[in-house]
FIKOLZA-1660 file (N, C-alpha, C; in steps of 0.1 Angstrom, whole numbers, plus 5000, padded with zeros to 4 digits):
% residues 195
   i   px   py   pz ch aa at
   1 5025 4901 4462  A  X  N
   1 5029 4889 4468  A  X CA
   1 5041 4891 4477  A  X  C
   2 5053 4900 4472  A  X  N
   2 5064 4896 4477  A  X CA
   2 5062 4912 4493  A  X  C
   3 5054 4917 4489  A  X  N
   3 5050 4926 4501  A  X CA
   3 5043 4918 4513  A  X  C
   4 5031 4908 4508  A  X  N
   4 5024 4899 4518  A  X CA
   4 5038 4890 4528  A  X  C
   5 5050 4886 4521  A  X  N
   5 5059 4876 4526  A  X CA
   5 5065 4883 4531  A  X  C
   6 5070 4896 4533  A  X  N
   6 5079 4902 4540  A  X CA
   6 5075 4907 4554  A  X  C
   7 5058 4910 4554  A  X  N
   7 5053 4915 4569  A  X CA
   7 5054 4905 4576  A  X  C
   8 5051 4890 4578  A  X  N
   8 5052 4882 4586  A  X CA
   8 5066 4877 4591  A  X  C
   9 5074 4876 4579  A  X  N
   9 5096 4880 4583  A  X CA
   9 5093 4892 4596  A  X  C
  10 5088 4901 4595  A  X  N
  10 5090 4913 4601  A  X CA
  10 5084 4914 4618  A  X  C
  11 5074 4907 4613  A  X  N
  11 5067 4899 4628  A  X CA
  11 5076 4890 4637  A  X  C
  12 5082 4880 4630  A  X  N
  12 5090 4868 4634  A  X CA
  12 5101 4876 4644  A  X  C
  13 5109 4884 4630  A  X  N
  13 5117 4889 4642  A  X CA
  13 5120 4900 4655  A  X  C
  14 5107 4902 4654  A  X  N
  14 5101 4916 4665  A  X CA
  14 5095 4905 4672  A  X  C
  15 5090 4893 4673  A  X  N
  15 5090 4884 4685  A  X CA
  15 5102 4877 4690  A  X  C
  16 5110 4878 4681  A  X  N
  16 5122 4872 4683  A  X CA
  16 5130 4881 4692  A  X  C
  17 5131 4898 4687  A  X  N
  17 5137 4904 4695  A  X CA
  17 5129 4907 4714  A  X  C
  18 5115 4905 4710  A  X  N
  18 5108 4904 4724  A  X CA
  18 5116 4891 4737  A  X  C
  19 5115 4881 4728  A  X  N
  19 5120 4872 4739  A  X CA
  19 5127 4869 4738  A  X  C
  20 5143 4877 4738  A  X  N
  20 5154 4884 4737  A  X CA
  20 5154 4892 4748  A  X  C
  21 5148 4902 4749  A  X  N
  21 5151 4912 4757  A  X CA
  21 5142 4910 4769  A  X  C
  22 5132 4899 4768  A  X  N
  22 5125 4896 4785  A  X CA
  22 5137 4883 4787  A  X  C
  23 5145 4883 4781  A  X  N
  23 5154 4864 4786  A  X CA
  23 5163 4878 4790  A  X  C
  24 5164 4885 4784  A  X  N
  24 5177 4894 4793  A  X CA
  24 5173 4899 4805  A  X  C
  25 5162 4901 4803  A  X  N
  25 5157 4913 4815  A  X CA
  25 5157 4903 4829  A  X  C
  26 5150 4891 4822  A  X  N
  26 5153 4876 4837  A  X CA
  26 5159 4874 4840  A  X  C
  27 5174 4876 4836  A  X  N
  27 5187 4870 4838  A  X CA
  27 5195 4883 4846  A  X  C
  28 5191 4897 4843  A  X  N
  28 5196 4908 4852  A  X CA
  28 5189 4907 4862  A  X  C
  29 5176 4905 4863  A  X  N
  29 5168 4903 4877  A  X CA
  29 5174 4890 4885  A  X  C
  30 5176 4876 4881  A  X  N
  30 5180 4867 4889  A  X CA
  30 5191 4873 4895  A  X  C
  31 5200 4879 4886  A  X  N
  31 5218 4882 4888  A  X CA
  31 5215 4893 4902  A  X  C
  32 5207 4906 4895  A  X  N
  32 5205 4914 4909  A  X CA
  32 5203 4907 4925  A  X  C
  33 5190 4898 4921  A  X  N
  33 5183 4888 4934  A  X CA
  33 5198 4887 4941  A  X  C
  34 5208 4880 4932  A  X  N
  34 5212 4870 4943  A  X CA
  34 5226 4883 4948  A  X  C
  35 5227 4889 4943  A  X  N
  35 5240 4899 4943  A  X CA
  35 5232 4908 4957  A  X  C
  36 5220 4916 4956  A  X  N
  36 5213 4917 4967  A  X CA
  36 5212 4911 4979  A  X  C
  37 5209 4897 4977  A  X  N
  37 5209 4892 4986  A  X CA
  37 5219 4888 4996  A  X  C
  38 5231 4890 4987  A  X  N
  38 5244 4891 4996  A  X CA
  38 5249 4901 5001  A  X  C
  39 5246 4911 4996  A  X  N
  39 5248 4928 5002  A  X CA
  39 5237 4931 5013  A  X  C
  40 5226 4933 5012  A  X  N
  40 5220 4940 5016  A  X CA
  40 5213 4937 5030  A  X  C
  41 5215 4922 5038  A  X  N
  41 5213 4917 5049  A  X CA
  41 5222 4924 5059  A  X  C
  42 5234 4920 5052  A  X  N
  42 5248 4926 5061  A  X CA
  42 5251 4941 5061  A  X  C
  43 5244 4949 5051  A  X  N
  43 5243 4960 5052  A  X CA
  43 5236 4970 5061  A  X  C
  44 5220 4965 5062  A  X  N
  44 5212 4965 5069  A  X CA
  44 5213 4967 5082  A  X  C
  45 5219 4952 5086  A  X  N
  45 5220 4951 5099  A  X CA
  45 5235 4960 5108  A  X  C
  46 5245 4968 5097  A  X  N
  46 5251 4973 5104  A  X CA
  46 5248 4988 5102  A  X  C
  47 5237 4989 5095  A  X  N
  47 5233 5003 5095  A  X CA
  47 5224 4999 5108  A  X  C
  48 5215 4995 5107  A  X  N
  48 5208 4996 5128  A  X CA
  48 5214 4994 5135  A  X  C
  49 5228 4985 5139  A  X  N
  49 5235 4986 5145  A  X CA
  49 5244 4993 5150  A  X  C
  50 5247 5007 5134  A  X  N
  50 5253 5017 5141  A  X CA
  50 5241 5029 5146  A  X  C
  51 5229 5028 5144  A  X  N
  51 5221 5032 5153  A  X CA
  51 5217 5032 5165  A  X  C
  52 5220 5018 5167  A  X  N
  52 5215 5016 5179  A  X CA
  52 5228 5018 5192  A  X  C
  53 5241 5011 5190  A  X  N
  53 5254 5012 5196  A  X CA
  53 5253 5004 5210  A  X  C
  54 5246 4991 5204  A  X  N
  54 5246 4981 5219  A  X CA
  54 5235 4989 5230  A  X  C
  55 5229 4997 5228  A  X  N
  55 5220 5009 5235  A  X CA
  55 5207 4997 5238  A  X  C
  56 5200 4990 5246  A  X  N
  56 5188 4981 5245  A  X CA
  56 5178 4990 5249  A  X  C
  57 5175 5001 5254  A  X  N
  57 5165 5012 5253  A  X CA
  57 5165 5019 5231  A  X  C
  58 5175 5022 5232  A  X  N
  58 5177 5026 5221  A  X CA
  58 5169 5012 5209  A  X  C
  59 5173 5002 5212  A  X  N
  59 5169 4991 5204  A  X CA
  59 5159 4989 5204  A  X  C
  60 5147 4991 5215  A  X  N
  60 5131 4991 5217  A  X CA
  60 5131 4997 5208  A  X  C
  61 5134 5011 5213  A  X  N
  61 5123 5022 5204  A  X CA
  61 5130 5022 5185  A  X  C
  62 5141 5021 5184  A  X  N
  62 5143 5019 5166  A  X CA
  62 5136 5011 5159  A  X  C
  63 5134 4997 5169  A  X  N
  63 5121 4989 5163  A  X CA
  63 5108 4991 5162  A  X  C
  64 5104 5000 5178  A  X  N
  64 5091 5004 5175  A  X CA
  64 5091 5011 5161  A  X  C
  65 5095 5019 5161  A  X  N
  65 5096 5029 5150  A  X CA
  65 5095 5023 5136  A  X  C
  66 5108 5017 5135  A  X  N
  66 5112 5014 5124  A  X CA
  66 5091 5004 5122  A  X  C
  67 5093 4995 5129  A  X  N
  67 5082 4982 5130  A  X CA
  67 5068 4990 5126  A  X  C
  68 5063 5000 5133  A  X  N
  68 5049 5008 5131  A  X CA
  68 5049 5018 5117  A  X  C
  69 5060 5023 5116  A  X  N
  69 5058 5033 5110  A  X CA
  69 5061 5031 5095  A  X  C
  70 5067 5017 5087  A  X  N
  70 5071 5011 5076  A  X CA
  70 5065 5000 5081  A  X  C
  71 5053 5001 5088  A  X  N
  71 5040 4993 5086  A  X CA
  71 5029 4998 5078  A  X  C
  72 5029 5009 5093  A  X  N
  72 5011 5018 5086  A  X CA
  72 5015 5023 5077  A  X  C
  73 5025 5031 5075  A  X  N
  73 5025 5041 5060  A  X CA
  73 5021 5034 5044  A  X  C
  74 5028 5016 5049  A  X  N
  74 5026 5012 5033  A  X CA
  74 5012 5006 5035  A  X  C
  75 5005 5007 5045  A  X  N
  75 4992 4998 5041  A  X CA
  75 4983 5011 5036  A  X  C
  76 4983 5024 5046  A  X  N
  76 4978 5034 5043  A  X CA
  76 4980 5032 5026  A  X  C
  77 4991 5037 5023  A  X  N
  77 4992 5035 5005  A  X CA
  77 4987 5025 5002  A  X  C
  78 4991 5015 5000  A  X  N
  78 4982 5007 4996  A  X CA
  78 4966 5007 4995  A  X  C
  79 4963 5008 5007  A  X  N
  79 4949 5012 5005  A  X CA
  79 4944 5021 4997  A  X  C
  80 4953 5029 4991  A  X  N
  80 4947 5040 4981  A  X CA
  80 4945 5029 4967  A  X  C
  81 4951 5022 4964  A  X  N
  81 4947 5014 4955  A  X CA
  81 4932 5009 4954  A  X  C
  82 4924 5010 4965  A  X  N
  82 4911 4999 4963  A  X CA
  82 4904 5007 4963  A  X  C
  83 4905 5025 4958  A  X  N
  83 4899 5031 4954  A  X CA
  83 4889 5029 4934  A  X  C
  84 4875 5030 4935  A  X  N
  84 4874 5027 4922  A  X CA
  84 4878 5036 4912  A  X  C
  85 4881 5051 4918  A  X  N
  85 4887 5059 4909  A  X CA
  85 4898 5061 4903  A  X  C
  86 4906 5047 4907  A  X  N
  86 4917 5049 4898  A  X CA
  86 4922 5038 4894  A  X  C
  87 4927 5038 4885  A  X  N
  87 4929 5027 4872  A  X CA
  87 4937 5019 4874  A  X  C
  88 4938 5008 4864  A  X  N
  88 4946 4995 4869  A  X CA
  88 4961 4997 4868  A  X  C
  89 4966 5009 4858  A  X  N
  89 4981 5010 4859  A  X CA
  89 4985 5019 4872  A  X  C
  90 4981 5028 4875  A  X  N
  90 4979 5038 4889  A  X CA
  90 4977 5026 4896  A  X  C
  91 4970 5016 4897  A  X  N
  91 4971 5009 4908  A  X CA
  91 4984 5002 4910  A  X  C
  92 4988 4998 4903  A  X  N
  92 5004 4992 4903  A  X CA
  92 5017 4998 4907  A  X  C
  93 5012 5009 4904  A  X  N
  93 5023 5022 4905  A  X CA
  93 5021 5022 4923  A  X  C
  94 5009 5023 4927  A  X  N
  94 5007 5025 4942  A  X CA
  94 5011 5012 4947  A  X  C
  95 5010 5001 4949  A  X  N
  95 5010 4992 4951  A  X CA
  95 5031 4991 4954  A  X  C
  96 5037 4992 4941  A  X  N
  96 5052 4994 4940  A  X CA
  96 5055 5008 4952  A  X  C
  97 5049 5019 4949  A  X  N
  97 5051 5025 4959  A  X CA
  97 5050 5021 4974  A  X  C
  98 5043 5012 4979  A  X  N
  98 5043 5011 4992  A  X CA
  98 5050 5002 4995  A  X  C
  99 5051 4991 4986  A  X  N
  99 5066 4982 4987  A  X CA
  99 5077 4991 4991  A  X  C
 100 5075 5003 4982  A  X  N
 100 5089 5006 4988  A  X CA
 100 5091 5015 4997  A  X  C
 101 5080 5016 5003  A  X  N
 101 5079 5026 5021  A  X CA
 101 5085 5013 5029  A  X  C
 102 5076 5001 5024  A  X  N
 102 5077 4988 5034  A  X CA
 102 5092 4981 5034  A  X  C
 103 5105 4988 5026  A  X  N
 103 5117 4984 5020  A  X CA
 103 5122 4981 5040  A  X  C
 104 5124 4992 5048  A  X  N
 104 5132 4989 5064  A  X CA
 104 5124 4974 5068  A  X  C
 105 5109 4971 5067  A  X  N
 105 5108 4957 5074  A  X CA
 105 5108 4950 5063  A  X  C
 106 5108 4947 5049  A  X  N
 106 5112 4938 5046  A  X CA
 106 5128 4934 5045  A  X  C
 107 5134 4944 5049  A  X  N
 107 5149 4941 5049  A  X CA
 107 5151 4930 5064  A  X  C
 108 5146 4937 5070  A  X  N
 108 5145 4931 5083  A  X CA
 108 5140 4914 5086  A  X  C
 109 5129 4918 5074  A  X  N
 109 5120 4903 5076  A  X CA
 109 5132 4893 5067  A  X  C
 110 5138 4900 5057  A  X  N
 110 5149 4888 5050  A  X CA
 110 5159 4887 5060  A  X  C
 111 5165 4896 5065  A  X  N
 111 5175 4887 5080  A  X CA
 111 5174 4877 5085  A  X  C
 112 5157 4881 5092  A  X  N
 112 5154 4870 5100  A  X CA
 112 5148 4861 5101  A  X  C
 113 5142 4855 5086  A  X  N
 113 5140 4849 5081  A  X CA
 113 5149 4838 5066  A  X  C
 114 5156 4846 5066  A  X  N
 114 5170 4849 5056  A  X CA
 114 5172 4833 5060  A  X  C
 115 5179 4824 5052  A  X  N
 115 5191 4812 5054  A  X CA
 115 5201 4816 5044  A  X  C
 116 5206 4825 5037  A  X  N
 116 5220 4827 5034  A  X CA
 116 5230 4831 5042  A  X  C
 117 5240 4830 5040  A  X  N
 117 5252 4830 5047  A  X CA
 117 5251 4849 5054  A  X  C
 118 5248 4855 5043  A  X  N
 118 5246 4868 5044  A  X CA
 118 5235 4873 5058  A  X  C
 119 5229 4865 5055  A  X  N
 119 5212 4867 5064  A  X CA
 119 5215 4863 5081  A  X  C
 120 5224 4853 5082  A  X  N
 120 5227 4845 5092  A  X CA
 120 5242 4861 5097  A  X  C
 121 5251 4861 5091  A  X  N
 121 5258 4872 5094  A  X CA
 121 5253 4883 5102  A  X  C
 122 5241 4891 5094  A  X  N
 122 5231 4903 5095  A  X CA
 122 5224 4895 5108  A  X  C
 123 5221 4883 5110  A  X  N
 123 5215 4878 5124  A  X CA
 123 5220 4881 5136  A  X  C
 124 5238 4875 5133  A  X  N
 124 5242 4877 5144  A  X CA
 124 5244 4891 5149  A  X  C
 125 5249 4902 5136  A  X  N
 125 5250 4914 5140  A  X CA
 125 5237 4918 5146  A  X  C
 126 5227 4915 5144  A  X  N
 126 5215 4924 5150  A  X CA
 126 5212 4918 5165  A  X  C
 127 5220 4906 5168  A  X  N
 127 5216 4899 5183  A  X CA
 127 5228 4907 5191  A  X  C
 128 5239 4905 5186  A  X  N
 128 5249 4912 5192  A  X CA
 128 5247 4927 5198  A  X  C
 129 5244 4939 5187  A  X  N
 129 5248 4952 5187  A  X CA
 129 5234 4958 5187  A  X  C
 130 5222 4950 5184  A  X  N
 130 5206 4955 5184  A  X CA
 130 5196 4944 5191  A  X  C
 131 5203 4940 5204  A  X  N
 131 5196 4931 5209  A  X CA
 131 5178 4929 5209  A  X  C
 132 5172 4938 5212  A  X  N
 132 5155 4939 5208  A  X CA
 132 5156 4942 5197  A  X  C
 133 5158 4948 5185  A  X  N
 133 5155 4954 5179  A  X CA
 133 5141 4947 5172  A  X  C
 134 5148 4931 5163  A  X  N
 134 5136 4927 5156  A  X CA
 134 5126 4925 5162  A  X  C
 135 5123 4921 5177  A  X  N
 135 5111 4915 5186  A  X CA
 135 5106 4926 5185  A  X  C
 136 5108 4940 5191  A  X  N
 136 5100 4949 5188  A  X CA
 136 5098 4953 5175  A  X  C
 137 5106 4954 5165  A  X  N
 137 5099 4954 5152  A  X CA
 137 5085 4951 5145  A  X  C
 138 5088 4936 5151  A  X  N
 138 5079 4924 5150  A  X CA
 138 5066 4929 5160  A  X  C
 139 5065 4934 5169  A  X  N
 139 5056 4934 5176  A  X CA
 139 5049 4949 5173  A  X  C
 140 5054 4956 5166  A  X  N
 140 5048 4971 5161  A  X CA
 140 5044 4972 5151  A  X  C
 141 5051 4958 5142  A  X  N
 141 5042 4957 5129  A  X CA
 141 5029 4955 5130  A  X  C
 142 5029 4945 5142  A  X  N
 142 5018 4941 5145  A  X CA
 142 5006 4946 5149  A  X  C
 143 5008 4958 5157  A  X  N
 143 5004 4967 5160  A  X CA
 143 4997 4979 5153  A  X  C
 144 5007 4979 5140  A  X  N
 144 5004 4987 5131  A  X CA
 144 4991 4983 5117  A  X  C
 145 4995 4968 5118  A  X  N
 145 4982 4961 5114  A  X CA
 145 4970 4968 5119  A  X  C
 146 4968 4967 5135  A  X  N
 146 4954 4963 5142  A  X CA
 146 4951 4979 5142  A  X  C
 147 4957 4989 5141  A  X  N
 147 4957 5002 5141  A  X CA
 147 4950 5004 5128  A  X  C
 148 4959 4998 5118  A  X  N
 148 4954 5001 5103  A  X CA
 148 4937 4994 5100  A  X  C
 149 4936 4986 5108  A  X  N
 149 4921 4974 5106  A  X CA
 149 4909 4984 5113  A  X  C
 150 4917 4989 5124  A  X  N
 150 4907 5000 5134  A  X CA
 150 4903 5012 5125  A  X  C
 151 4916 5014 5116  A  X  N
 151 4913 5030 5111  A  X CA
 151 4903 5025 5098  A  X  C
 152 4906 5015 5092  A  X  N
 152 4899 5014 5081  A  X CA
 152 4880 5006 5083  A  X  C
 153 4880 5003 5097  A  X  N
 153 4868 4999 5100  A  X CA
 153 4860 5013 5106  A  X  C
 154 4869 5017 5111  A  X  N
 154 4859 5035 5113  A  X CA
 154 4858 5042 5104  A  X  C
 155 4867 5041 5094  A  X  N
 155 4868 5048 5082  A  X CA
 155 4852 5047 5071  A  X  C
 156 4847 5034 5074  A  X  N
 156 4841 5026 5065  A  X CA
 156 4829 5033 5073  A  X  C
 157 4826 5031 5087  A  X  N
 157 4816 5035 5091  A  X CA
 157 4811 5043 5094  A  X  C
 158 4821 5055 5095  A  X  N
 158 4816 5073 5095  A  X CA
 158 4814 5076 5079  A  X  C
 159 4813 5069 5068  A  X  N
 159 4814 5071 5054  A  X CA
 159 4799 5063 5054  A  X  C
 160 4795 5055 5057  A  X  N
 160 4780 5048 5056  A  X CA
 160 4773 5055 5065  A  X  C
 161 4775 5066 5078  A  X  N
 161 4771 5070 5083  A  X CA
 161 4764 5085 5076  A  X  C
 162 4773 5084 5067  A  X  N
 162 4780 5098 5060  A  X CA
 162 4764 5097 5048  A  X  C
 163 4769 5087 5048  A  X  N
 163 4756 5086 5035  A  X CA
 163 4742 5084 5037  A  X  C
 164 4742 5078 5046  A  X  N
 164 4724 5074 5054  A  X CA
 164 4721 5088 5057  A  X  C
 165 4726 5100 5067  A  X  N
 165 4728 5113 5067  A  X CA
 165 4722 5120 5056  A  X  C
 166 4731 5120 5044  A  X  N
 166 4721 5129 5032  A  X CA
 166 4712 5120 5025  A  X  C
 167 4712 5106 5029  A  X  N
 167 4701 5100 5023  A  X CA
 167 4685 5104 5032  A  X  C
 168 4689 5104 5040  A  X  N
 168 4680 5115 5049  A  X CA
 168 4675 5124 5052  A  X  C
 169 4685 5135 5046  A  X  N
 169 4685 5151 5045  A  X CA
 169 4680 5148 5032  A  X  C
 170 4679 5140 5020  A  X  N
 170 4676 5144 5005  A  X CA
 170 4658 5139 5008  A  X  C
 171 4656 5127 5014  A  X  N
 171 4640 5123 5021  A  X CA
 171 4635 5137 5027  A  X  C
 172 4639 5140 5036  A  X  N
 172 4633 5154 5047  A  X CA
 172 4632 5165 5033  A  X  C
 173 4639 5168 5025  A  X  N
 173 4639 5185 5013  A  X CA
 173 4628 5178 5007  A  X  C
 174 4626 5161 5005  A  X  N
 174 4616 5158 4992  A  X CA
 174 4605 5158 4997  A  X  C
 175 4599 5161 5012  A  X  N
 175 4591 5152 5019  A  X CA
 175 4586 5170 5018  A  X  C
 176 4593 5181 5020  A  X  N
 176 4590 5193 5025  A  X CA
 176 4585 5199 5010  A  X  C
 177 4592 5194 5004  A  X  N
 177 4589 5202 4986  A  X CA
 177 4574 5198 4983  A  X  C
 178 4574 5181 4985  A  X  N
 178 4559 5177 4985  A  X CA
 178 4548 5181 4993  A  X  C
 179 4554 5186 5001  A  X  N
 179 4543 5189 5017  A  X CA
 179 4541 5208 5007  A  X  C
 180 4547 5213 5005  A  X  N
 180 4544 5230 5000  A  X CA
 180 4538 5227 4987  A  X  C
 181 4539 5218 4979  A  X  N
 181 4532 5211 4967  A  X CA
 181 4517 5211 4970  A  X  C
 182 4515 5204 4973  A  X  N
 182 4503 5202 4982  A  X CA
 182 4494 5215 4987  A  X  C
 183 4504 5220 4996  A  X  N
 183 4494 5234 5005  A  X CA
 183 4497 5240 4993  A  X  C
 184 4503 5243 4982  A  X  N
 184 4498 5254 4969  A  X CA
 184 4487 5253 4960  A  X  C
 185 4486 5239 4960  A  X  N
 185 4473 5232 4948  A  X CA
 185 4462 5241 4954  A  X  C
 186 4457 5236 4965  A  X  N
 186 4446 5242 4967  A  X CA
 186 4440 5258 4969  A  X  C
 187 4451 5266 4971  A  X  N
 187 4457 5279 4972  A  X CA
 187 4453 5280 4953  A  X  C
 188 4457 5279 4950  A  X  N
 188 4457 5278 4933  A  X CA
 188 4442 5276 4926  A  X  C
 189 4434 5262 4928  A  X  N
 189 4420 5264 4931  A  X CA
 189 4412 5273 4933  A  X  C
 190 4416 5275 4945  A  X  N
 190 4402 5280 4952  A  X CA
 190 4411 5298 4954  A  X  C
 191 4407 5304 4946  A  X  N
 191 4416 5320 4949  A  X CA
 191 4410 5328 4960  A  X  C
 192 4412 5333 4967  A  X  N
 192 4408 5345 4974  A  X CA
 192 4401 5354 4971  A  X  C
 193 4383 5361 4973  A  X  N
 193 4381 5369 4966  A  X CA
 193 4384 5382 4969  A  X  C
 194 4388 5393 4957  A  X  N
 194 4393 5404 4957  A  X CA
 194 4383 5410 4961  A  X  C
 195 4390 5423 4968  A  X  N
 195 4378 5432 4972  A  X CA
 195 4376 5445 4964  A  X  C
% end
């Protein structure tokens, strides 16, 4: 009896310690969020700004770049996820990974879509000292979408093409196996007479 009353004490407090340590884990996440949020607008924007140096050629192309290429790379990843060969924690894992290829335009997309005081700062710095930069950003992501839609619709159709191919190379070997099946039977029958 007094063994039966002690395992559910023991449960109680191993749930107790669980939501314990997820009420912590919330409360470091909120604290980071907003601590983040104050840093890393204004940080952002004076890291491209010391790339770019008021330069408005320079500011096209850091956007293109930056815009296309922390586009396609995280969709490419991503896309490895909607593979059926791999599992639902690998998928997460990939998925976090391309989040964090995609970290330069979502920094970007919190500026400029940003209303903290921080985001509005990191605005002005990027109008001032990276005059194109977000428009082209914005317009390569875009880009990098219809690139990614293109590669994954050709992708899809040289792979169905791929298959109809030996689904028709495997018909043609079955059609020829049956066809020498055939001309043997009678071969087999009717023998040749020896001389």
């Amino acid at each position: 009896m007094t063994e039966q009353a002690q395992v559910p004490a023991a449960k109680k407090s191993n749930r107790g310690a669980k939501i314990i340590l997820v009420l912590v884990f919330l409360l470091v996440a909120v604290a980071a969020w907003f601590i983040l949020g104050a840093i890393l607008p204004r940080w952002w924007s004076d890291v491209i700004a010391g790339q770019i140096r008021r330069d408005l050629g320079a500011s096209v192309l850091v956007g293109m770049f930056y815009g296309f290429v922390f586009t396609f790379i995280p969709l490419l990843v991503a896309w490895q996820a909607t593979r059926k060969a791999v599992g639902w924690p690998w998928k997460a894992v990939i998925v976090l990974v391309a989040v964090a290829f995609a970290t330069p335009n979502l920094l970007t997309a919190g500026i400029v879509f940003g209303s903290t005081e921080s985001a509005h700062a990191g605005q002005r710095t990027l109008s001032v000292d990276a005059g194109f930069f977000t428009t082209w950003t914005a317009i390569s992501a875009v880009a990098a979408v219809v690139v990614f839609i293109a590669v994954t619709i050709m992708w899809s159709i040289w792979r169905r093409r791929g298959k109809q191919v030996k689904a028709l190379r495997q018909a043609e070997n079955e059609r020829i196996k049956a066809n020498n099946n055939r001309n043997a039977e009678p071969e087999a029958q009717n023998p040749s007479p020896t001389q």
